[in-house]
N, C-alpha and C positions, 0 to 999 in steps of 0.2 A: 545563435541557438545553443541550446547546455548541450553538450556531448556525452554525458554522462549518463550510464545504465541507471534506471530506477526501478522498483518493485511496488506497486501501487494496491497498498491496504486500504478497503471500504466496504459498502456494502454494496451485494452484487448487482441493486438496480442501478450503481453508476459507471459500471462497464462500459456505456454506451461513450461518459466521457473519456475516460482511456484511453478505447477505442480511436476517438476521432484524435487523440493528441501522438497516439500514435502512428496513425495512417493517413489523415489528412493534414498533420502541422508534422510528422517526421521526428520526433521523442522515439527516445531509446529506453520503450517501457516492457521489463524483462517478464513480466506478470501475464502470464498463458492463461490461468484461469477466465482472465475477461471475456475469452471467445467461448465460454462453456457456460451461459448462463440464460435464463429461459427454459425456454423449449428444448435448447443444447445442453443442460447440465449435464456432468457425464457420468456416466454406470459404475464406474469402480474411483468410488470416494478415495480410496486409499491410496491410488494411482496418484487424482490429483493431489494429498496431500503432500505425499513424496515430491510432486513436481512444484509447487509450492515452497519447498523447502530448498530447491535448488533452482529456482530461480531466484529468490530472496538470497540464496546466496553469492548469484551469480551478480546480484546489483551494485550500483555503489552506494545508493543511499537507498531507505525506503521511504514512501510519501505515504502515510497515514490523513486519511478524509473522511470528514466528521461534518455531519449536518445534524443542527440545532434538531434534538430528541429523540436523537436515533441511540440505538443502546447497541455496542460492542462487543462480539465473540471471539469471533473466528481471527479477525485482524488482530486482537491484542495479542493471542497467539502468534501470529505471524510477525508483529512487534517484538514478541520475544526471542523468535529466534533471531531477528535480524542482530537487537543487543548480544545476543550469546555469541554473535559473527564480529562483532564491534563495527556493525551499520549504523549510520546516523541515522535518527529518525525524524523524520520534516513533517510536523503536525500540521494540518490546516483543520479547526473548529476543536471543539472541545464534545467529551461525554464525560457523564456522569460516575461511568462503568471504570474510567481509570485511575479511582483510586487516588491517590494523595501521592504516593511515592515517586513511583518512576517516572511522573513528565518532566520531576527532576534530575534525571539519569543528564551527564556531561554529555551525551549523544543523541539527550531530546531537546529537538528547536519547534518552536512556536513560528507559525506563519499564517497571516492574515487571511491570503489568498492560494490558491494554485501554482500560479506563475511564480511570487514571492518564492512558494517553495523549491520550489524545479532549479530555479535561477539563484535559490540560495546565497 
């Protein structure tokens, strides 16, 4: 199993997989926001973004997850701060929304799958 901290960018209806990689397979997934989504979203946005910030900083890579047509926000932000940290970033799927440049950054990798990425 990777022992390695990750920070896991997506969107928030795939919390639930996170979730189970964290608490049922044992992934050391640094991303707090996952438990605040739903019915749980939490009251003071600002709080989370802070804590966002420092768990992405806290990780060692982040894992960027992208399903066919989904359009990117919040995570490319959090993409970027991880680059501003010199985090690698383990892409799984592609969007439309990033642009030409940076999934050539030395620090963005391509992965087919999940696991590909984790296991890098």
């Amino acid at each position: 199993m990777n022992t390695r901290l990750f920070y896991t960018a997506s969107k928030t209806e795939h919390a639930h997989m996170w979730q189970k990689l964290r608490d049922s397979e044992g992934y050391l997934v640094t991303s707090t926001w996952i438990d605040q989504t739903g019915d749980d979203e939490p009251d003071d946005y600002s709080e989370l973004a802070e804590r966002c910030v420092r768990d992405i900083v806290a990780a060692d890579f982040l894992l960027l997850y992208v399903e066919l047509g989904e359009i990117h926000k919040g995570s490319l932000m959090e993409v970027g701060i991880a680059l501003a940290h010199g985090k690698e970033i383990r892409c799984v799927g592609w969007c439309d929304s990033f642009g030409r440049v940076f999934h050539h950054h030395p620090l963005w990798k391509r992965y087919d799958t999940v696991d590909d990425a984790i296991n890098g």
